[in-house]
Structures are given as structure tokens and as C-alpha cells.
One Martini backbone bead per residue (centre of mass of N, CA, C, O) as a GRO file, in nm:
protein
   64
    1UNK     BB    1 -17.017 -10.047  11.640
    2UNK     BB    2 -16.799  -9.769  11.625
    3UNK     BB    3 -16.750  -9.524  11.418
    4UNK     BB    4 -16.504  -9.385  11.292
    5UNK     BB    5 -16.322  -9.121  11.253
    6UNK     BB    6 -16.139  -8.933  11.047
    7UNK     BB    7 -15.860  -8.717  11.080
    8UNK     BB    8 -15.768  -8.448  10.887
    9UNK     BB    9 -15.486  -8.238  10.805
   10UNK     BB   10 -15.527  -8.012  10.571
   11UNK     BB   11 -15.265  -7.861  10.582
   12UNK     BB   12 -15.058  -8.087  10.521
   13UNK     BB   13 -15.190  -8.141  10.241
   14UNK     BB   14 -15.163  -7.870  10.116
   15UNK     BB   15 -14.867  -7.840  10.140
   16UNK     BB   16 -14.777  -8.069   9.988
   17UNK     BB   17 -14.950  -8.031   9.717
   18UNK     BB   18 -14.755  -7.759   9.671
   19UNK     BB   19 -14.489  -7.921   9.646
   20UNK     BB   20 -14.558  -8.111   9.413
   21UNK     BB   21 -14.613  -7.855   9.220
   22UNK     BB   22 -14.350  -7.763   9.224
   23UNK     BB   23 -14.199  -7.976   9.132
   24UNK     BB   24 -14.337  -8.014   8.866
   25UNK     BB   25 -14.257  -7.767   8.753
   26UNK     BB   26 -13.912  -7.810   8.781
   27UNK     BB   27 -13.929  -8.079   8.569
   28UNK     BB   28 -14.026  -7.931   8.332
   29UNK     BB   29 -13.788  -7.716   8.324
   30UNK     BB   30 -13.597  -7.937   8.275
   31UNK     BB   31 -13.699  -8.059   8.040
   32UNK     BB   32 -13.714  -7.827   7.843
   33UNK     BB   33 -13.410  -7.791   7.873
   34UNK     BB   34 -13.312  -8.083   7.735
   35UNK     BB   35 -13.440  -8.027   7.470
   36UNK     BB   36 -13.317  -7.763   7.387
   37UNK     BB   37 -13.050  -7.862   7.354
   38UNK     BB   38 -13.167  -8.172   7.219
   39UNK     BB   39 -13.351  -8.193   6.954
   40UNK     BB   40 -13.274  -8.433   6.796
   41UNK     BB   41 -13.280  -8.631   7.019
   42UNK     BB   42 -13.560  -8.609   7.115
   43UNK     BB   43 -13.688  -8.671   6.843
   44UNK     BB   44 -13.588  -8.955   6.812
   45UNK     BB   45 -13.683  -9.079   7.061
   46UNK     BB   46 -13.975  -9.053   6.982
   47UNK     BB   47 -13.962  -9.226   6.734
   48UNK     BB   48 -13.870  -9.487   6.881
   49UNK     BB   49 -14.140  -9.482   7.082
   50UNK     BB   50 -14.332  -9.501   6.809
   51UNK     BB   51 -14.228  -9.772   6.697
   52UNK     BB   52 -14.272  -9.962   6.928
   53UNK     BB   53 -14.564  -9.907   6.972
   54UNK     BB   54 -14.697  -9.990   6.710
   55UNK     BB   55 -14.541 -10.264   6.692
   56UNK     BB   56 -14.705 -10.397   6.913
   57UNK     BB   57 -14.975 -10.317   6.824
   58UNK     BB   58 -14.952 -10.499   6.600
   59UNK     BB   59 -14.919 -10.757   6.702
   60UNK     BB   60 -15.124 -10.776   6.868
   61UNK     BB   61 -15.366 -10.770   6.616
   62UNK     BB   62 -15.295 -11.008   6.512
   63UNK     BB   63 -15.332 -11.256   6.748
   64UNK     BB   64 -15.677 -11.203   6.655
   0.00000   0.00000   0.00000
């Protein structure tokens, strides 16, 4: 049985992922325009999501 090779288009790659650059780049900066907005809620919604994740951890480790 002869291994076959995997021809990879590189440049095609590279483009995806400078696409993909772009994306995540244009999200973080709706993200940072959302925050800025919206500081109070922002913080609130952090303090509530920081407030389950403790309340999780703390039961996990009690059922030790």
C-alpha cells in the first residue's frame, strides 16, 4: 500500500486565515464599542457571570 500525499493549497490557507484575522479583529473592536456604551451593564453582567462560576466551583468542591 503506497501512502498517498495530502497536497495542502497554501495560499488558500493563508488567505482564510488572514480572513479569519479580519473577522476576529472587527468582533473585538463591536465588542470594546458595546462595552463602551454600556459600562454599567457590562460590569454587572461580568460580576453575575463571575458570581456562578464561583457558586459551580464552590458546590463542586464541597461533593469531595
Amino acid at each position: 500500500m503506497a501512502k498517498q500525499k495530502k497536497w495542502v493549497d497554501y495560499k488558500a490557507m493563508k488567505a482564510k486565515l488572514e480572513d479569519a484575522k479580519e473577522r476576529i479583529a472587527e468582533l473585538e473592536s463591536n465588542f470594546e464599542e458595546k462595552i463602551e456604551e454600556n459600562p454599567i451593564k457590562s460590569v454587572s453582567i461580568a460580576f453575575g457571570a463571575g458570581v456562578v462560576a464561583g457558586a459551580l466551583a464552590y458546590m463542586l468542591s464541597r461533593k469531595r
